[in-house]
N, C-alpha and C positions, 0 to 999 in steps of 0.2 A: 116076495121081497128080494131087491136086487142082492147079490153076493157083495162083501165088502170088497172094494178095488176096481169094480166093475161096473160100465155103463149103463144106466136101465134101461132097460128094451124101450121104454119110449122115444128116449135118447136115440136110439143106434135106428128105429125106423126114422127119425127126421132128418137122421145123416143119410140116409137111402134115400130120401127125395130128394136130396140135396143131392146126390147122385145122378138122378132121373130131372133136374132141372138144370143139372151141366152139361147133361149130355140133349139138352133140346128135346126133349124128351115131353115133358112141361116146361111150359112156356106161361109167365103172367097173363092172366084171363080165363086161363084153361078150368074148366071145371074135372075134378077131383073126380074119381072112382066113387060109387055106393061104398060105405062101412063095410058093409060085409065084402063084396068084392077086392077093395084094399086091403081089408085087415087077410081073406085068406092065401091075394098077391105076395104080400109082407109075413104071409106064416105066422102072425101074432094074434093072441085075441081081440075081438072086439074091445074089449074094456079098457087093453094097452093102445089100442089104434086112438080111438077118444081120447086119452089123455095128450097121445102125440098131437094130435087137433087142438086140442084146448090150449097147450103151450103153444103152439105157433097162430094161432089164435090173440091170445093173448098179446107176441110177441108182434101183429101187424102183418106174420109172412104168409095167411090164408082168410080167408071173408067166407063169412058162413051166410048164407041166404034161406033166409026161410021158406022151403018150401021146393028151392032149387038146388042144396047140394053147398059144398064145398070148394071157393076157388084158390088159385096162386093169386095172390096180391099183383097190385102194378107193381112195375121198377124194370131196372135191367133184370135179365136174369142171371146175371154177373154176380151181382149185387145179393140176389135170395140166396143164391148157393152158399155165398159167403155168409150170410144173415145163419142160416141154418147149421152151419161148420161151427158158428161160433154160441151158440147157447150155451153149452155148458162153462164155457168162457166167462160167459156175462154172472157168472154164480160167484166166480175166483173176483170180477170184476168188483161187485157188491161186499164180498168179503175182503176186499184189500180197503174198500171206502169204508168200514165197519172199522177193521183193526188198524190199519195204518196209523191214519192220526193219531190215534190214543198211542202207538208206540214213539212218535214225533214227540206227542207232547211229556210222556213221563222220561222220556231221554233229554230231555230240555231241562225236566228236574235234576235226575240223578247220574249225564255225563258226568265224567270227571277229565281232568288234562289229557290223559292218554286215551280216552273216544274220541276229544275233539282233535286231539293231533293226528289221529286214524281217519277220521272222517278229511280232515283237512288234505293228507296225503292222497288219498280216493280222488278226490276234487281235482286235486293237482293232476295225478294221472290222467283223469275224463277229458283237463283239459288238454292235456298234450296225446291223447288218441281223439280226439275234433280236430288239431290242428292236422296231424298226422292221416286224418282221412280214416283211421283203423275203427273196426266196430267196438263199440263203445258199451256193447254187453255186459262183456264180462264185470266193467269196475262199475255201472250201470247197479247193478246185481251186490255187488261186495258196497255200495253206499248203503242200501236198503240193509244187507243182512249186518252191518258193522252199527246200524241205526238201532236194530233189535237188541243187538249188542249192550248198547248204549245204556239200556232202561233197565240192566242188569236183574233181569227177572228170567228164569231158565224156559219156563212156559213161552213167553212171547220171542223168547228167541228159539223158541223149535218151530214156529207159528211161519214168523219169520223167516226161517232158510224152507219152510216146504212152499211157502207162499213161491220164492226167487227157481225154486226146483221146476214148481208148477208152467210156470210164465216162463221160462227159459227159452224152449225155441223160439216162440214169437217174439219175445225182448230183442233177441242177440238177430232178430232178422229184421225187424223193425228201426234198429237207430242204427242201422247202415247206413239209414239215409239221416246227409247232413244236416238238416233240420230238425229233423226230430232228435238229433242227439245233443243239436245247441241249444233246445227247450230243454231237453231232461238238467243239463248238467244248469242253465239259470235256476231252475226250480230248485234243485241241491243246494245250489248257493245260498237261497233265501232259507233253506230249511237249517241251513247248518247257522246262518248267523240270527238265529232264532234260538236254538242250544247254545249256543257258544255263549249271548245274552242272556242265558236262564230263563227266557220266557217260553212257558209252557202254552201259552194261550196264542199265539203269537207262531210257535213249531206246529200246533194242529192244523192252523189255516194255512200255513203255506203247504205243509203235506196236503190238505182238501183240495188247494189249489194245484197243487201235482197232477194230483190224479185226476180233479175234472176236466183238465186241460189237455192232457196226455195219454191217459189211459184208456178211453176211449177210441183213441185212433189204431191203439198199441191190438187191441182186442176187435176191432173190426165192427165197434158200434156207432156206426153212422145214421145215430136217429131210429136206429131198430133196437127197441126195446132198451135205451139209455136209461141206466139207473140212476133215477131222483131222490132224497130223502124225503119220507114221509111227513107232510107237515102234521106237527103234533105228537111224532115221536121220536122222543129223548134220543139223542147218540153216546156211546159209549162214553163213560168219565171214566179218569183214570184215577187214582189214589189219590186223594186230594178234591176230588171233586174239578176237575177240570175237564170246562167247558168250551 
């Protein structure tokens, strides 16, 4: 079992091919090493080398052939390297689609004046760092954790500032670019005049629409392994039953 804090060794070998396919190394096509051969390349056991296979597997970035081995998927190899840098990403990705909304929707319930005038202030700012060309990170980051805020529940708001901890490099490097910070700050807009409305049901879906719209590109999942929700099961309610 992994130590708490620390990556699991199947983790840290798909970041090693992900190494060995920046450096041209592997190349899409390329058929894989035997298990054993790899796993004793990578110093790991067989049982951890399989699992690293099975997630990337899973995730589209290797094709298993019966009979023939192991290969790197097509694409750029631009593209896999990044694919593979970004799995444990796609994990923070899922859990933002899990908890967000429901923090959208019970801060819709339980704002009061002075979240919506904090949120509003936020807004204000994002907007004069869009116009200003500044990276839009930081107050990017203070919408989301003033949102947790908001549902005045101490839990979701610890959830909430590790969530914005987590995602911090890649956020504040991502809405550099002006497009993607004129999307973040519309979706804020529809999120806050959702709360500011008191519509709970109404705050979820514009949060859902955030982040399928956004977050994805934030996280570097271009169609490699995009998280869907599962038809058939329930998403989180918040107090009240809201859906």
């Amino acid at each position: 079992m992994a130590k708490a804090g620390r990556t699991p060794v199947y983790e840290e070998v798909m970041v090693r091919l992900a190494a060995l396919v920046n450096q041209g190394r592997l190349k899409p096509g390329d058929r894989l090493p035997s298990e054993r051969a790899l796993a004793g390349r990578m110093r790991v056991s067989r049982a951890t080398l399989r699992e690293a296979l099975r997630v990337m597997q899973l995730q589209g970035l290797i094709v298993s052939r019966r009979g023939s081995g192991n290969f790197i998927a097509g694409g750029k190899a631009e593209d896999l390297a990044q694919a593979l840098h970004n799995l444990a990403l796609q994990d923070i990705f899922e859990l933002r689609w899990l908890i967000e909304p429901a923090i959208a929707a019970l801060a819709a319930e339980r704002a009061n004046r002075q979240d919506v005038s904090r949120l509003e202030s936020i807004l204000q700012q994002q907007e004069q760092d869009l116009k200003a060309k500044r990276n839009a990170g930081p107050t990017d980051a203070a919408f989301h954790s003033t949102l947790a805020e908001a549902t005045h529940n101490r839990a979701l708001l610890q959830v909430g500032a590790t969530l914005m901890k987590v995602i911090s490099p890649s956020r504040n490097e991502d809405l550099q670019t002006h497009e993607r910070a004129r999307l973040s700050l519309g979706s804020h807009r529809r999120i806050l005049e959702a709360i500011r409305g008191g519509n709970p049901v109404e705050a979820r879906h514009a949060m859902e629409e955030h982040i399928r719209s956004i977050d994805p590109k934030l996280f570097g999942l271009h169609g490699v392994g995009r998280f869907t929700p599962v038809p058939g099961i329930p998403q989180i309610r918040t107090v009240g039953g809201i859906h």
